[in-house]
C-alpha positions in Angstrom: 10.7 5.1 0.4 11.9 5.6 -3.1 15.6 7.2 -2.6 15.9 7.6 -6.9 13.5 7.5 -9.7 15.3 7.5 -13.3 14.0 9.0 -16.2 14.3 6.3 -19.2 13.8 7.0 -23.0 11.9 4.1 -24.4 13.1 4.5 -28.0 16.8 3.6 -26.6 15.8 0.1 -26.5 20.1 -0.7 -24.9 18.7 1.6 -22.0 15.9 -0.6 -21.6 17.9 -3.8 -21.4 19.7 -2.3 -19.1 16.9 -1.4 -16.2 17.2 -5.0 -14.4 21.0 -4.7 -13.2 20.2 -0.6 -12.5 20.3 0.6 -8.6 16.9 2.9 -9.1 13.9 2.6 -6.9 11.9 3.4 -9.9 11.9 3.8 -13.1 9.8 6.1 -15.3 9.7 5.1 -19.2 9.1 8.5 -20.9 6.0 9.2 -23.3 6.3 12.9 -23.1 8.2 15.7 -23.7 11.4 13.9 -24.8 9.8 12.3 -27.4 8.8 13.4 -30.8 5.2 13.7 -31.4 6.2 11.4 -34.7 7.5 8.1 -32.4 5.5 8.9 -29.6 3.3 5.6 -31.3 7.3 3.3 -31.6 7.7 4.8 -28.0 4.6 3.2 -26.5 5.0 -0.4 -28.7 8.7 -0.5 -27.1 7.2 0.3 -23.6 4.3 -2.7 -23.9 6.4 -5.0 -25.1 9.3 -4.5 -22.4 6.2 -5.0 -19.7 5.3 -8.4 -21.6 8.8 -10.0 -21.0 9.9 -8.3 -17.7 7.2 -8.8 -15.5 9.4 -9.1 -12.6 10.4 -5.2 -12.9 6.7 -4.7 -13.2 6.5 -3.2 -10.1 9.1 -0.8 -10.3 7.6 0.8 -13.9 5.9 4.1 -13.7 4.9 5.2 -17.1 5.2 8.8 -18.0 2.1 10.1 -20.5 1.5 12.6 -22.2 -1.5 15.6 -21.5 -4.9 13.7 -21.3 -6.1 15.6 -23.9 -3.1 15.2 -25.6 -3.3 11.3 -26.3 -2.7 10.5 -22.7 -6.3 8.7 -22.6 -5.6 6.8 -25.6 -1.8 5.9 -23.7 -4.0 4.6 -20.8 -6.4 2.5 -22.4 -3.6 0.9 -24.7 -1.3 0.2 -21.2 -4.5 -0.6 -19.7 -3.7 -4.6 -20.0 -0.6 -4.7 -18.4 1.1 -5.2 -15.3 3.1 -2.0 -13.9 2.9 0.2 -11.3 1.7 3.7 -12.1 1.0 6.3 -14.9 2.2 9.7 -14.3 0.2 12.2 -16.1 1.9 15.4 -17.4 1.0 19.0 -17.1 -2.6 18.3 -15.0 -4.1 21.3 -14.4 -7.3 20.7 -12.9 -9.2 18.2 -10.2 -11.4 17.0 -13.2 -8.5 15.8 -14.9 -7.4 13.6 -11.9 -11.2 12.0 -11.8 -11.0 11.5 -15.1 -7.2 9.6 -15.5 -8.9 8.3 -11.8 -12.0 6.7 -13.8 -9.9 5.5 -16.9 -7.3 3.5 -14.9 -7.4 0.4 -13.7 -8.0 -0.5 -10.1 -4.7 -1.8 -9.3 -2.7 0.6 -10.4 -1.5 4.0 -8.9 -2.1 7.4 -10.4 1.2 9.8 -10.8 0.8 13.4 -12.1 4.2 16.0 -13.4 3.4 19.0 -11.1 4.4 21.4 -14.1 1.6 23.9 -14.3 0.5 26.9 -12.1 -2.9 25.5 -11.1 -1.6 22.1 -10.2 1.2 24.4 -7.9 -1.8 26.4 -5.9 -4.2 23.5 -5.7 -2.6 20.2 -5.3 -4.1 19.6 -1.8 -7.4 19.8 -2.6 -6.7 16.5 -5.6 -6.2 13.8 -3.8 -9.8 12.3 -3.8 -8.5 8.8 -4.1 -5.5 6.6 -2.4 -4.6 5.3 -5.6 -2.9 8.9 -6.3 0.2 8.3 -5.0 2.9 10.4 -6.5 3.5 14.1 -7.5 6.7 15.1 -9.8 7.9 18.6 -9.4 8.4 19.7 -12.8 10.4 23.2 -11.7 11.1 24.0 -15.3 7.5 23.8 -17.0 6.4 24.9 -13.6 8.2 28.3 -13.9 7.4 28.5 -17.1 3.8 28.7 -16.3 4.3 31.2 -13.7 6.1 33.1 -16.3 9.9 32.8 -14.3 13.2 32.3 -16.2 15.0 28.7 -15.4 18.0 31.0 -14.7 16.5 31.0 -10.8 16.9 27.3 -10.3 20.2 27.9 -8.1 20.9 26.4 -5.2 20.1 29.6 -2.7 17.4 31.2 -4.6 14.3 32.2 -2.5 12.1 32.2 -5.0 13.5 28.2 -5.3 13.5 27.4 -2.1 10.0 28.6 -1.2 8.5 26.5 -4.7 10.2 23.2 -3.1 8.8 24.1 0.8 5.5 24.7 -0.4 5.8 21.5 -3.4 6.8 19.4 -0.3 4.7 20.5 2.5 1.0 20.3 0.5 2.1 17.1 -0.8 2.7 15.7 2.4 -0.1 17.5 4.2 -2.4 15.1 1.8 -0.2 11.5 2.0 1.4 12.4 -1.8 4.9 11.2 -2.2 6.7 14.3 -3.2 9.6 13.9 -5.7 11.8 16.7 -5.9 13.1 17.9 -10.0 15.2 16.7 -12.2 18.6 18.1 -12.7 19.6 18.2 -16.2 22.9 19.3 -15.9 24.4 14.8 -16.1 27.6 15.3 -15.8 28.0 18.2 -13.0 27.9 15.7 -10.4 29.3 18.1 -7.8 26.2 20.4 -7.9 23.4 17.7 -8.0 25.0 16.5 -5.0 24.9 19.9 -3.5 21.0 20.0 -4.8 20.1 16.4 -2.6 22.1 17.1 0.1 19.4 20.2 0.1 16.7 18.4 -0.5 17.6 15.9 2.2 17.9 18.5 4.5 14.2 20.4 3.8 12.5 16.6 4.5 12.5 15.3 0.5 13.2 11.3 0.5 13.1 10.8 -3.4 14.8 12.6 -5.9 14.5 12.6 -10.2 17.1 11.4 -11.9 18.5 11.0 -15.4 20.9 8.4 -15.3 23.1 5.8 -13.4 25.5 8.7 -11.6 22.5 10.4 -10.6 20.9 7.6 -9.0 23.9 6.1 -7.2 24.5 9.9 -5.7 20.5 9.9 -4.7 20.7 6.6 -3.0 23.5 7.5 -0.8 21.9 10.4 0.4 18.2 9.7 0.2 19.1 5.7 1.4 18.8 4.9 5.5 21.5 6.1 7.4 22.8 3.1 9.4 23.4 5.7 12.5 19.7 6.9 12.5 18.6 3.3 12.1 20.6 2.5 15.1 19.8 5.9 17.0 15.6 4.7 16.3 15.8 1.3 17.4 17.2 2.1 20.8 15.1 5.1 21.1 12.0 2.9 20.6 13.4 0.1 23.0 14.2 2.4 25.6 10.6 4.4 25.7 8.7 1.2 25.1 10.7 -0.1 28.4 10.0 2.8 30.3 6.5 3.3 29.6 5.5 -0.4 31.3 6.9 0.9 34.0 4.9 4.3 33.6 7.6 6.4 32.7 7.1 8.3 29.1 10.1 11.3 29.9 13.3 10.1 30.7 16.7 10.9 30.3 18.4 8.0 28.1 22.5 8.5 28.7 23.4 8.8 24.9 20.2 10.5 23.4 19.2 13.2 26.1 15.9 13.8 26.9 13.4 11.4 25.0 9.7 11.5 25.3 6.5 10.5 23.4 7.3 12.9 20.1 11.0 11.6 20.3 9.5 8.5 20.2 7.0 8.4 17.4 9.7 10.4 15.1 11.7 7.0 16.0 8.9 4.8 14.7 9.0 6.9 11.7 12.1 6.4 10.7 11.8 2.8 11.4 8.7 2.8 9.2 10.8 4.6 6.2 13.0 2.1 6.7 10.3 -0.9 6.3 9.4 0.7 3.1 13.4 0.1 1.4 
């Protein structure tokens, strides 16, 4: 489970010095949009040589592309060598795009995508044609672009909002894609990005976007295990696993109510999520 995943510009070479003492589960070094199509070449030198002397973040990089067409094949093939996690491709917007970053990446690492287009919204259940695509990135502001929507709906009780994360969350899960909710760009409104996890947390997200080290200590409190619902899941499992040797598998446990075989696998779930921190 990857609580926060932290947006890093790669031409700040400070930030990059920094990534080893930072909290994040993740970290994505940028290639795209927030880079100038003029040091979009500096950008990627800086990002190969940070993976040749820190190899033992290596599994905590994800490197952000740019559009395959766009010099995103050329970004593969150069990153190619090196040891890191995953490249997240922006803006995909079909299934051939997927085979083809699929086909020019290297076996052992995993394929991200930026779900930021209106074709990659309505079809992203029918992509994952390999388990080595791992990851999808709601992009909610290129995303409403493309489905010609102003960003003035991304508020906290908008319908319109709410339904783009359900949907976002529920296909991506339906297919075994780790779904990443959006960035918030408003840094230092702490109060409100709060507000948008505890949300998040609520509708089933375990990983949020972030831009920064606020951001990702707020996202690991609220995205981190709750000691409580480790607790509540380890007695939970002991109890049913008790009971069923004796043939019992609904019961009455004093502190948890009624607890049978669905309580009891949503218990080895959370333990599992656990496992993963």
């Amino acid at each position: 489970m990857y609580s926060s995943i932290m947006m890093v510009n790669p031409l700040k070479k400070e930030h990059l010095q920094k990534l080893s003492k930072s909290k994040a589960s993740l970290f994505t070094l940028n290639l795209e949009d927030a880079i100038a199509k003029e040091r979009k070449s500096e950008a990627l030198q800086n990002i190969i040589a940070f993976l040749q002397e820190n190899k033992e973040l290596s599994s905590k990089i994800i490197v952000r592309i740019n559009p395959l067409n766009e010099g995103g094949k050329e970004e593969i093939k150069a990153l190619n060598p090196y040891s890191f996690l995953a490249v997240r491709v922006a803006k995909v917007k079909s299934l051939e795009e997927i085979k083809e970053a699929l086909a020019l990446l290297k076996d052992n690492k995993e394929l991200h995508i930026s779900l930021e287009t209106k074709e990659a919204f309505y079809n992203i259940r029918s992509w994952r044609i390999d388990e080595r695509f791992r990851m999808a990135n709601l992009g909610i502001l290129d995303l409403l672009n493309s489905l010609h929507l102003p960003q003035s709906l991304v508020q906290l009780h908008n319908p319109t909002i709410e339904y783009i994360l359900s949907k976002f969350l529920l296909d991506c899960k339906s297919v075994g894609l780790i779904p990443v909710s959006f960035m918030y760009q408003d840094y230092n409104n702490e109060e409100e990005f709060r507000s948008w996890c505890e949300k998040e947390k609520l509708m089933g997200f375990e990983s949020k976007a972030c831009m920064g080290p606020k951001q990702v200590a707020i996202a690991n409190e609220i995205f981190g295990m709750n000691e409580q619902e480790l607790q509540r899941a380890k007695e939970i499992v002991t109890a049913f696993e008790e009971n069923a040797k004796k043939g019992v598998t609904g019961f009455m446990h004093e502190k948890y109510g009624f607890i049978d075989e669905p309580i009891y696998k949503d218990a080895l779930l959370v333990l599992k999520n656990y496992q993963k921190n």
